[in-house]
N, C-alpha and C positions, 0 to 999 in steps of 0.2 A: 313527233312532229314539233318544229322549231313554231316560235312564236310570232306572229305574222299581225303586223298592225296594219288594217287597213285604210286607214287614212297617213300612213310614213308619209306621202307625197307630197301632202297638204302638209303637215308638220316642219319638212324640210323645206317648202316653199314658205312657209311664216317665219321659220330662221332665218332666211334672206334675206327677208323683208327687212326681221328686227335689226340684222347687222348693218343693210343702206341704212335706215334712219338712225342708227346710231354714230353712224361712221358721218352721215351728215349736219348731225347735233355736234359732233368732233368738228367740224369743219366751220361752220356757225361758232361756237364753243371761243376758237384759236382767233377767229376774224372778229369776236367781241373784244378778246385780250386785246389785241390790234388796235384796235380804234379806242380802247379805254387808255394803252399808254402812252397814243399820239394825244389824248386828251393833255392826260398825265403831262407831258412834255412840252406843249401848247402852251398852260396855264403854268411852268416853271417859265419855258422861254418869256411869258409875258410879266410875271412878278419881277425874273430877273433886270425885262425892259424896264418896268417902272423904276426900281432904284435908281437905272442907272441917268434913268430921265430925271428922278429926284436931287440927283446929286448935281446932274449940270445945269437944272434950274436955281437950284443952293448958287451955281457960282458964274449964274450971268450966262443965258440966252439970245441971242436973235430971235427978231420975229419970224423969219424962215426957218430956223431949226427949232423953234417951237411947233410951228406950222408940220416939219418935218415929223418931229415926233410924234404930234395926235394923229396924222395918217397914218404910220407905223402902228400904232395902237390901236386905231381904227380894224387894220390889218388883220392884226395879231387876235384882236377879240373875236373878228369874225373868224378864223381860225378855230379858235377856241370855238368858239359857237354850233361851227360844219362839222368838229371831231366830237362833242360833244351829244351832238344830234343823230350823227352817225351811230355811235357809241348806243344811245338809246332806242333806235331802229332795232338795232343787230341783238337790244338784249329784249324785246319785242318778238324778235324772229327765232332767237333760240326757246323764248317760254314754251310758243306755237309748236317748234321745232320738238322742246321735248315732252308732249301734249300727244304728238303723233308718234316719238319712241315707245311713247308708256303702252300708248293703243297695242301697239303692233308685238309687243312685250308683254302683254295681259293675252292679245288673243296665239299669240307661240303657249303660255305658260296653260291656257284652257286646252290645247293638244295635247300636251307633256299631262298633266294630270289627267284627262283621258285617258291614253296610253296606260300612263303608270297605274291606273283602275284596270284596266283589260288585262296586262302583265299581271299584277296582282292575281285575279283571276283566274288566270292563265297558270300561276304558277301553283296556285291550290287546288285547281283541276287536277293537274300533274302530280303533283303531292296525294293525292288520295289514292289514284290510279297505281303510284309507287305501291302507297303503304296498302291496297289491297291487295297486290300483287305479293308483297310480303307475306300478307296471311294467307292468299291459299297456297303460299309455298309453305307454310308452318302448317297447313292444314293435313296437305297432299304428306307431307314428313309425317303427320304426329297417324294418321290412316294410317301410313306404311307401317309404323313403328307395333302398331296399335295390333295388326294383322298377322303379326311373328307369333 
């Protein structure tokens, strides 16, 4: 008789489970890269701004392209600020996100070590049943031998 888990169902339903919120901590995971290297990019486009605003202040301004440029930077920080904040959301939602992987990955691994106790089990049942079955065929032999 083959080995029959009777919770496989439930087992294989919690594997499911663990792969969605894996595969959605992946998805969370990629959309934090995202937004951390429009950060990233954000705050180079605005360093680059400033030099270049340093350098035309160096050699003589209008009041309109003075004006111009603090709106520009105005811009550019609240940019910086939106991918930034995003950025901090999304690694907020991954913590959360892999909080619930672990859940659903602690309770698959409490099926699997069940299992693997029942198989265990299962398999030293079968093993004794083997090896008694050995001996009364050494037994039934050594009668036969015994009775010449």
């Amino acid at each position: 008789m083959a080995f029959h888990f009777p919770l496989q169902a439930l087992l294989h339903y919690r594997e499911s489970c663990e792969r969605r919120e894996f595969l959605r901590l992946e998805i969370v995971s990629r959309e934090l890269t995202i937004a951390r290297e429009q950060a990233e990019a954000a705050k180079r486009d605005r360093e680059r701004a400033l030099e270049d605003y340093t350098k035309k202040l160096a050699g003589g301004m209008t009041a309109s392209e003075l004006s111009f440029e603090l709106a520009c930077d105005r811009v550019r920080l609240s940019r910086l600020a939106a991918c930034q904040q995003q950025a901090l959301k999304l690694e907020e939602l991954r913590q959360r996100q892999l909080q619930v992987f672990q859940k659903a990955q602690q309770q698959r691994k409490i099926l699997e070590n069940l299992r693997d106790r029942q198989l265990a089990g299962y398999r030293l049942v079968q093993n004794r049943r083997e090896q008694q079955q050995v001996d009364e065929r050494f037994l039934i032999l050594q009668r036969g031998q015994d009775s010449r």
